[in-house]
C-alpha positions as CSV (number, residue, x, y, z in Angstrom):
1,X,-41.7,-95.0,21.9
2,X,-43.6,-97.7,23.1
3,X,-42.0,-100.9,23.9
4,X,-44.9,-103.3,24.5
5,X,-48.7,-103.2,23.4
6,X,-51.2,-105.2,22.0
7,X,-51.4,-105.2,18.1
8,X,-54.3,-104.7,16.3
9,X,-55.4,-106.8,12.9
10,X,-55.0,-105.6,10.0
11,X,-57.8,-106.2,8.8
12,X,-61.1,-107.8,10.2
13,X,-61.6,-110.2,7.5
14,X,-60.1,-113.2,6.1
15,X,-61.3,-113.7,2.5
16,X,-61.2,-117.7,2.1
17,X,-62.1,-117.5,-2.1
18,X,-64.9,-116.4,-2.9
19,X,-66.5,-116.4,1.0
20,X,-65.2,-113.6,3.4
21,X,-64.7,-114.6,7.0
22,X,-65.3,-111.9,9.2
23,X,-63.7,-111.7,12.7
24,X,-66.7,-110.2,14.6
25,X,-69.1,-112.7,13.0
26,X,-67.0,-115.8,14.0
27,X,-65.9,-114.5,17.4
28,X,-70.1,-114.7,17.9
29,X,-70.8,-117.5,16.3
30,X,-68.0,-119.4,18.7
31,X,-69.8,-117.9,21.5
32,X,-73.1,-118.8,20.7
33,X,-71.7,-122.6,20.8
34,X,-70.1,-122.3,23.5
35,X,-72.9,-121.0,25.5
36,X,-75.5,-124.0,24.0
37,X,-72.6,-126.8,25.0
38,X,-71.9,-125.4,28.3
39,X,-75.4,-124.6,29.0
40,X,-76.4,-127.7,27.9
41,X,-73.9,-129.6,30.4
42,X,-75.5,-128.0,33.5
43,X,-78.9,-128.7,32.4
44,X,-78.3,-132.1,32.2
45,X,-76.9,-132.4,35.3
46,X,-80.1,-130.6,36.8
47,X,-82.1,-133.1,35.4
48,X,-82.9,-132.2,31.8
49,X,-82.9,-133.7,28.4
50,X,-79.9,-133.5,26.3
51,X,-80.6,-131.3,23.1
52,X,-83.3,-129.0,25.1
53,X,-81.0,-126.2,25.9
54,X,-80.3,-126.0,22.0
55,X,-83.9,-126.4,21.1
56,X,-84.4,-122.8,22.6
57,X,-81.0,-121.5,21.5
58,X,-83.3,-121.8,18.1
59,X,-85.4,-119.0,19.5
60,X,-83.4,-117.2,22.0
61,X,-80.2,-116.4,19.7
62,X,-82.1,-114.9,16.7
63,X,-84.2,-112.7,19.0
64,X,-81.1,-112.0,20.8
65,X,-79.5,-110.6,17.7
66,X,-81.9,-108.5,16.8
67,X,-82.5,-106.9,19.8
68,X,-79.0,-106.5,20.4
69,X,-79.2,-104.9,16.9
70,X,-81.8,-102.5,17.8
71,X,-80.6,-101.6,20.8
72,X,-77.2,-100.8,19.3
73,X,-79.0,-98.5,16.3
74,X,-81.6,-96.7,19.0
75,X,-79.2,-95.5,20.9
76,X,-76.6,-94.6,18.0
77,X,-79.0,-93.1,15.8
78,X,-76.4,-90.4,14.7
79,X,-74.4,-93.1,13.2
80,X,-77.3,-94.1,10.8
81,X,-79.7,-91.3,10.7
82,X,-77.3,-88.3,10.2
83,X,-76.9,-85.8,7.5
84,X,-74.4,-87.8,5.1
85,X,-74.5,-91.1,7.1
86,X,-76.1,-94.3,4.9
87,X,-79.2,-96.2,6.8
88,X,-78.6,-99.0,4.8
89,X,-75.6,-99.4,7.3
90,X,-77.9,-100.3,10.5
91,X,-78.6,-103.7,8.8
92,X,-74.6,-104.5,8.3
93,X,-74.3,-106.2,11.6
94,X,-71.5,-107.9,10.9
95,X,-69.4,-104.4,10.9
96,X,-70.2,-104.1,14.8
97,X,-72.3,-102.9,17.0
98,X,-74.6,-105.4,19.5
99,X,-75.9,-104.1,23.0
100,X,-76.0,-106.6,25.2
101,X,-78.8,-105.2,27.0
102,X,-81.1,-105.3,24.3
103,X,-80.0,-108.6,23.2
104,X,-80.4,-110.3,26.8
105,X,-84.1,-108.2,27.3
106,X,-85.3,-110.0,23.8
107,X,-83.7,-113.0,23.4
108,X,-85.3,-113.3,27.1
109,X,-88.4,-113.4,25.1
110,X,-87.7,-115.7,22.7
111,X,-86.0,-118.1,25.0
112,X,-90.2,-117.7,27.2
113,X,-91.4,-118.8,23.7
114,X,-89.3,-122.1,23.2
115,X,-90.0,-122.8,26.9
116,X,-93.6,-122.5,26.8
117,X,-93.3,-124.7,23.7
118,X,-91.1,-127.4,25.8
119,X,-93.4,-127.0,28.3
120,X,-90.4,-126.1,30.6
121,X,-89.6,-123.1,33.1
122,X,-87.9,-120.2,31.8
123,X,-86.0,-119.6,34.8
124,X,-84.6,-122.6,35.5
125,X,-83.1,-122.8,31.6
126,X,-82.0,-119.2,32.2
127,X,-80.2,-121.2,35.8
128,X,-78.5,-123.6,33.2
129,X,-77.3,-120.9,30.8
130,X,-76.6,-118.0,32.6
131,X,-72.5,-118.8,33.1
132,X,-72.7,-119.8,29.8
133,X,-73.6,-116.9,28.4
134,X,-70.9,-114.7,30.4
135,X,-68.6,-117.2,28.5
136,X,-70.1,-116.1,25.5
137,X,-69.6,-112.5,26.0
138,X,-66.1,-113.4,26.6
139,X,-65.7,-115.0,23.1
140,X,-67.8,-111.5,21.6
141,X,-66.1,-109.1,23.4
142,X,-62.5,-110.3,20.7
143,X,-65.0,-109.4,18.0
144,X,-64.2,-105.5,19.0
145,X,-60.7,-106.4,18.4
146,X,-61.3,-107.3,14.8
147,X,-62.4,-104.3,14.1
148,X,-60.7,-101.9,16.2
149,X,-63.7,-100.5,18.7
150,X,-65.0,-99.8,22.2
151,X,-61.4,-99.0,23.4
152,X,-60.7,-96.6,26.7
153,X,-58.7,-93.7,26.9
154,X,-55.2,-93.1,25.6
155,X,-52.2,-95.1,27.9
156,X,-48.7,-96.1,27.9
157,X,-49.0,-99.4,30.5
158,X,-47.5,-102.1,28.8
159,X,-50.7,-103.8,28.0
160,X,-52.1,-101.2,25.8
161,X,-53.9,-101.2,22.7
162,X,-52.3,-100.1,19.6
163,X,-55.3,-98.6,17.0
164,X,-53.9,-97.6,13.8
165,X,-55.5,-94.5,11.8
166,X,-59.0,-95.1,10.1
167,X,-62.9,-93.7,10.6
168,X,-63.8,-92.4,13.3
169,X,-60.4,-93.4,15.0
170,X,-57.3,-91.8,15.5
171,X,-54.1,-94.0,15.8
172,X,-52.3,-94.4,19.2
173,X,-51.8,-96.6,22.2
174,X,-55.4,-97.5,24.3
175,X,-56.8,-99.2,27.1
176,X,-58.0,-102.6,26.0
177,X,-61.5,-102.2,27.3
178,X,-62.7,-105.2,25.1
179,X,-60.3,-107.2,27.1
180,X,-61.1,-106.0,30.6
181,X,-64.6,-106.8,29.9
182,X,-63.3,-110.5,28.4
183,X,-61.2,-111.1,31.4
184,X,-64.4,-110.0,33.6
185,X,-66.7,-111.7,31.9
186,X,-64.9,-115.4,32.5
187,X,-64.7,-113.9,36.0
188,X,-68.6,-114.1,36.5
189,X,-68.7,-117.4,35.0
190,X,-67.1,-118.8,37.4
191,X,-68.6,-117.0,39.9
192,X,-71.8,-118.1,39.0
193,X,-70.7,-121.6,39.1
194,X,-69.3,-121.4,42.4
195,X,-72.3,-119.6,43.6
196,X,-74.8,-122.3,42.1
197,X,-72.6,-125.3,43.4
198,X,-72.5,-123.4,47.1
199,X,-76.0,-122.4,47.4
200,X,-78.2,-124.5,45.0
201,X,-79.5,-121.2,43.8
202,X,-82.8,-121.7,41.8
203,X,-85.9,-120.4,40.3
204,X,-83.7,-117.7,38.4
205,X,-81.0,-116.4,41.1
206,X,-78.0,-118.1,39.3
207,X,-79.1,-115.7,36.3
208,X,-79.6,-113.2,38.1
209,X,-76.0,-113.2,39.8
210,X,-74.8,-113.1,36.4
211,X,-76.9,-110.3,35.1
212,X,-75.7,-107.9,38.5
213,X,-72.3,-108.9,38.3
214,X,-71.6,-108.4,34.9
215,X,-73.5,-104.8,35.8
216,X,-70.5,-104.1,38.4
217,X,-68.1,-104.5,36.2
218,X,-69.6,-102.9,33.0
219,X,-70.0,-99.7,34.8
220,X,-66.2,-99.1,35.4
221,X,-65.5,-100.2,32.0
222,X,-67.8,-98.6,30.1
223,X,-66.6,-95.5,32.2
224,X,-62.7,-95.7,31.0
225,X,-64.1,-95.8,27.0
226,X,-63.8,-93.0,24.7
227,X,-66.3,-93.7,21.5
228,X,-69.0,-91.5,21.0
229,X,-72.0,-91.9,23.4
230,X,-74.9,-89.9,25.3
231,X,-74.4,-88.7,28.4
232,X,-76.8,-88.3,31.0
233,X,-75.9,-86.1,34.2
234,X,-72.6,-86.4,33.1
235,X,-72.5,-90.2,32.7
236,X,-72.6,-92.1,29.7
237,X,-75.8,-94.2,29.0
238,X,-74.5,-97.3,29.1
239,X,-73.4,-96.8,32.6
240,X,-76.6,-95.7,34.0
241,X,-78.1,-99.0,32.3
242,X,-75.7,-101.5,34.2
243,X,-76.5,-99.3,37.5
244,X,-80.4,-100.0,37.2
245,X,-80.1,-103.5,36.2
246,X,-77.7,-104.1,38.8
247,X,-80.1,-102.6,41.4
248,X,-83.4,-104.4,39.4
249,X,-81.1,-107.7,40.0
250,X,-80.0,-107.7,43.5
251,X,-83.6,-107.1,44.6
252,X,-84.7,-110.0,42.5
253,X,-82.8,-112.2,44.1
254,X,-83.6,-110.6,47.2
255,X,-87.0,-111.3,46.9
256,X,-86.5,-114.4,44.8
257,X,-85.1,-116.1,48.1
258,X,-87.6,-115.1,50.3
259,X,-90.7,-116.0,48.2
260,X,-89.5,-119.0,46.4
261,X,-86.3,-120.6,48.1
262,X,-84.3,-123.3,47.2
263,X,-84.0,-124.9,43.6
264,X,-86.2,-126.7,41.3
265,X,-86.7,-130.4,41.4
266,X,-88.1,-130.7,38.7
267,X,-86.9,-128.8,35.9
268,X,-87.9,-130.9,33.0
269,X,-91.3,-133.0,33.5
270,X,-91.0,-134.7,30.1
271,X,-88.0,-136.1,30.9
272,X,-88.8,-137.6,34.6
273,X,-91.5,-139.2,32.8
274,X,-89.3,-140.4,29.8
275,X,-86.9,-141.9,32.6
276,X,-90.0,-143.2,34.9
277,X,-91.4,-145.3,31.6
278,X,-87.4,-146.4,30.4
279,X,-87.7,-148.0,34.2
280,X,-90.8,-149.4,34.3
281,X,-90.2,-151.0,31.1
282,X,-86.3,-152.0,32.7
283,X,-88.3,-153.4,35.3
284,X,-91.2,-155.8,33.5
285,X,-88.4,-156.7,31.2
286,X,-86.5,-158.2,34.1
287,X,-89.9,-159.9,35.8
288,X,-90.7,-161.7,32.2
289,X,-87.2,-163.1,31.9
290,X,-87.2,-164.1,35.6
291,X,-90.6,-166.0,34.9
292,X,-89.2,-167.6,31.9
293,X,-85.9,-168.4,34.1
294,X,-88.3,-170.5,36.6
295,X,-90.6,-172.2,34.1
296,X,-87.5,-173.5,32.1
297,X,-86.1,-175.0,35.3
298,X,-89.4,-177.1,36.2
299,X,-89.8,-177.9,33.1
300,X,-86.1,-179.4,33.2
301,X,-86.8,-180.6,36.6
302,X,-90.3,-182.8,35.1
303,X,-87.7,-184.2,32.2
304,X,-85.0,-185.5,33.9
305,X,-85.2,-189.2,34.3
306,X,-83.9,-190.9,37.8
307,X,-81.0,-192.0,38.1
308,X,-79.8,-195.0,40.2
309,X,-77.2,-194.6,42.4
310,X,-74.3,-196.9,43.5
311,X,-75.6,-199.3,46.3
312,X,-79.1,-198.6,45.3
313,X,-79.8,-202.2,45.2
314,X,-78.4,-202.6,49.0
315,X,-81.2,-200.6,50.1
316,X,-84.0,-202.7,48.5
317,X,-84.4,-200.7,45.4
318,X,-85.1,-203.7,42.6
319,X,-84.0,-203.7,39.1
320,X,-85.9,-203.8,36.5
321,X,-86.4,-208.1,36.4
322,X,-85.1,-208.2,39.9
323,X,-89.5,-209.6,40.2
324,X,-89.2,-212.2,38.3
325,X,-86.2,-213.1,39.5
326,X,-87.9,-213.8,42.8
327,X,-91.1,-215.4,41.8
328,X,-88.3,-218.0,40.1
329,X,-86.9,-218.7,43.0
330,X,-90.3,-219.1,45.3
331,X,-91.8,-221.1,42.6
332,X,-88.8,-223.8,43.2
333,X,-89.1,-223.8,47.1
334,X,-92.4,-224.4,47.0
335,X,-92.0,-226.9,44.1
336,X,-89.1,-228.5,46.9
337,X,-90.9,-228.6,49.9
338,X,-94.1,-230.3,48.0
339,X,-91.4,-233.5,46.9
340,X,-90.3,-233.7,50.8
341,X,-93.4,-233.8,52.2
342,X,-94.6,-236.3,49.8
343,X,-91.8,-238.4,50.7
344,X,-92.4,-238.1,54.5
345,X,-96.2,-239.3,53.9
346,X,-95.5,-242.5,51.6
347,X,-92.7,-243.0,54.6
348,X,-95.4,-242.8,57.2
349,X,-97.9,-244.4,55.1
350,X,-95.4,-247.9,55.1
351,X,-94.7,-247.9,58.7
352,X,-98.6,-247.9,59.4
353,X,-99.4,-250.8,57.1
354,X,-95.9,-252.5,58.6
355,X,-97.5,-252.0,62.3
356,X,-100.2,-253.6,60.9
357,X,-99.1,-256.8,59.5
């Protein structure tokens, strides 16, 4: 008997009236947002425009799909394409089944689209989002939970998966492989932060971090699970495809480094010239009101009548009348000293015609 495991669902959808909600398709859908937000956050910070990452989310996420789709239904044919098997069933995506491989190789192309569009380069947005993506695989990977897939081989450890009886299943206690690669993938998030923070990687290296080591760890995985699969050489496909990529990565960034080192100053030119004009304007806005600062003063300055000060009149400044005042006072000097000297010539005058007599 075991005493501890992980349960399964009971189901992998949640009928809310007349809509169902299906785990797989909401464990995606919370990935996909998490990726744009968090992506979005780091391309700011490089230097981009707010909303751009999301812009090519618009193009990236639906090619992603369906190559992940495609992938999924090329190499599970058997599932589709079989004596008694339904094709229709390749289109019902939201019953499982995404590769990631395909779904990284075409939403790669449709992410090249919206950046050509944006007039942007594609590595540096793929720099931006590449944690953010691992994050999403993270949020996907619960998606297998729902609906009781991609598990490993048969255990007892405490932490094991309990499957209950159903297609292509038999019930019993599992490795949670959908968790390992959950835990893993948060792992190379941070990671690839770390790395980018450390090293300014650029020009694509950040993603391709992510891409190898996601590669390490989705070879072991993929190695412990049990679902049907083809082998090749004695190894299942999937593993063989996170080997090559891993190698196809490692020499990227190899190479990447040599030819093209350090990061991308520029990263969105739109918005270095959207900032550039927002300053320029900043700045003539702030030389008109300084000019209309100074001609206010002087014409203040021109206004202001003078004033007279305290003890003005002590140092010769004259009142308005003070003039008149003065020619008053001449006029009656003069007016005085004309009497006197009269008076002194009739008193002459008399002692001459005295003398005289």
């Amino acid at each position: 008997m075991d005493l501890a495991y992980i349960p399964s669902p009971s189901t992998g959808v949640i009928d809310l009236g007349p809509i169902p909600l299906r785990g797989y398709a909401f464990c995606i859908i919370i990935g996909v947002f998490v990726a744009v937000w968090f992506g979005n956050k780091r391309w700011v910070a490089r230097g981009g425009r707010a909303g751009t990452v999301a812009d090519i989310a618009v193009w990236a996420v639906p090619f992603g799909l369906v190559g992940g789709r495609l992938y999924h239904v090329i190499t599970d044919y058997q599932l589709y394409f079989s004596d008694g098997e339904n094709w229709v069933d390749a289109f019902k995506i939201w019953q499982g089944g995404l590769g990631i491989w395909g779904a990284i190789a075409l939403g790669a192309v449709g992410a090249w689209i919206g950046c050509r569009r944006r007039g942007i380069p594609l590595p540096a947005w793929a720099d931006a989002l590449a944690p953010g993506i691992a994050v999403a695989q993270a949020c996907g990977r619960w998606g297998n939970w729902f609906n009781q897939e991609l598990y490993g081989r048969a255990t007892d450890v405490p932490w094991a998966l309990k499957i209950s009886e159903g297609p292509n299943r038999v019930a019993g206690t599992y490795h949670p492989t959908f968790l390992y690669e959950s835990l893993w993938c948060i792992g190379v998030a941070v990671l690839v932060v770390w790395a980018d923070r450390r090293f300014k990687l650029g020009h694509g290296r950040a993603f391709a971090l992510y891409v190898a080591s996601y590669c390490a760890g989705r070879a072991w995985i993929e190695y412990m699970r049990v679902d049907e699969a083809h082998h090749i050489l004695g190894l299942r496909l999937n593993v063989w495809t996170a080997l090559i990529v891993f190698v196809l990565a490692v020499v990227y960034i190899v190479i990447s480094a040599k030819v093209r080192p350090g990061r991308e100053e520029i990263v969105e030119p739109d918005a270095v010239e959207a900032a550039n004009a927002a300053e320029a304007a900043d700045a003539a806005e702030a030389a008109d009101a300084a000019d209309a600062g100074g001609v206010e003063d002087v014409e203040s300055g021109e206004a202001k009548p003078s004033e007279t000060k305290p003890g003005d009149a002590d140092t010769g400044d004259a009142k308005p009348g003070d003039a008149k005042a003065s020619d008053a006072e001449a006029s009656d000097d003069s007016g005085d000293a004309g009497v006197e000297s009269d008076a002194q010539a009739s008193k002459t005058s008399g002692a001459a015609e005295t003398a005289k007599g």
